[in-house]
Structure formats: C-alpha cells, structure tokens
C-alpha positions, -999 to +999 in steps of 0.1 A: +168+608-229+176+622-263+208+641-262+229+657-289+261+653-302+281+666-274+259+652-249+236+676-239+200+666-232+176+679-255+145+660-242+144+639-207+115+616-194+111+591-169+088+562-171+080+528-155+109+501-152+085+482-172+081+499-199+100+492-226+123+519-244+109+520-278+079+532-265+089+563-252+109+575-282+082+589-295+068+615-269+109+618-263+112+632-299+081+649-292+094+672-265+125+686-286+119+719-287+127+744-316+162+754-322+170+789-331+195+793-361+213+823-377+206+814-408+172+805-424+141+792-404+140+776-370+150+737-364+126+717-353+140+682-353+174+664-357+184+655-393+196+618-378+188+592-346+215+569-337+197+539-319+211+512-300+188+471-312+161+482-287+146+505-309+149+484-339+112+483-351+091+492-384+070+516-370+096+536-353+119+532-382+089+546-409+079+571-380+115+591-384+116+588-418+080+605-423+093+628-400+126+631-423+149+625-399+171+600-411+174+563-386+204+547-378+190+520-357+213+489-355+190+462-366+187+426-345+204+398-353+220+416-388+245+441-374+267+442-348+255+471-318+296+483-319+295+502-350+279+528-328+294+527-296+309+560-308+274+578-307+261+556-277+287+565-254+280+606-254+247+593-244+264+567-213+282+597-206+252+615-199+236+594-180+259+593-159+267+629-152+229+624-143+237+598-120+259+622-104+233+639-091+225+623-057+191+628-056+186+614-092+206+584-082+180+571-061+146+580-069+137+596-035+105+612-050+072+589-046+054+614-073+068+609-108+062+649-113+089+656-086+112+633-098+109+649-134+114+680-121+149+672-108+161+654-136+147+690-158+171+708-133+207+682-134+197+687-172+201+724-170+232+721-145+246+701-173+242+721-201+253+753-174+282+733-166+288+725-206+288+763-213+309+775-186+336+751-192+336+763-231+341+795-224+314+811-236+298+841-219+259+838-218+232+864-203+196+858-205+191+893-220+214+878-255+181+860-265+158+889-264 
C-alpha cells in the first residue's frame, strides 16, 4: 500500500506472504493514478518515498530517482529505522483502519480478485470517511 501524507491510500495490492515487499513497489508506484491540480499540469507521481530497510536496494533506489521522485529509504546496517517512524506510522495507521474491516481481517476470499476488490472498497470508505470528517462537501458532479 502506498498512501499519502495523511494516510490515505493512493495505490493498494495484495500479493503472496512469500513475496517479499520490495518487489511489489514497483507495480505499487505504478498504479498511482494522476492527480488533478489548480495550477499547472497534472501530477503523476509523488516528489518523495519514505521507505522503511526492506526496500533498501540499488535498483529500487535508481528506479525513483530516474523517475525523479526523490528516495528516503533507511539503508541497512547504516541508519537507524526511527528517524522515520514519523512517516511510517500514517502508513501503520492505515493499515489498520484496513484491518478494521472484518472481511479484510481475514482473507475470506479464495480468489485474489475478490479479495482486491474489497480492500479497493475499505480504501474508498477511508478516504469517504477522511472527507466527511474534514468537513468538506463533495458531489460527483464538482469534477465534471
């Protein structure tokens, strides 16, 4: 899951428990879609990734930079993982509001399709829940 700074998922996936996490950041960044703006032309990645160790590799780390988004992966055995338990916690935060969700909490689902498509909708019940606790008033027909 790749959220953004307030915790909101931007791009969710689920994969094997044997598959290791640096190998799905890649379709993960993938899948964030375009972001509308006021102001100039549309986003269509984040300027910085904060990473926890696990994703400390050289190919990741030259991936986001050819992408110019900036990496700040905590690097093994050189740094310690705190310095960003301030950005990895809005993430832990998420994950558990997805946890929440009882049919996310065990994975019910024997096709990985299903089970995808209810973690897409506790995503959009969090980011519903997000934007009605901010106070914001939202209509579909705003966009268009």
């Amino acid at each position: 899951m790749i959220c953004d700074r307030n915790g909101l998922p931007l791009s969710v996936g689920i994969s094997g428990a044997n598959l290791h996490d640096s190998q799905a950041l890649v379709p993960l960044m993938r899948g964030i879609p375009p972001v509308r703006s006021r102001f100039g032309p549309r986003r269509r990645r984040p300027a910085r990734l904060h990473a926890d160790k696990g994703y400390d590799f050289d190919h990741l780390r030259g991936w986001l930079r050819r992408r110019q988004i900036v990496p700040r992966i905590a690097r093994r055995g050189v740094e310690n993982s705190s310095r960003l338990g301030r950005h990895r916690w809005v993430v832990e935060r998420t994950m558990s509001w997805l946890n929440g969700c009882r049919r996310l909490h065990r994975r019910y689902e024997r096709k990985a399709g299903h089970c995808l498509a209810f973690v897409g909708i506790a995503s959009v019940l969090i980011c519903y829940r997000r934007l009605c606790r901010s106070g914001h008033s939202w209509s579909p027909r705003q966009d268009g």
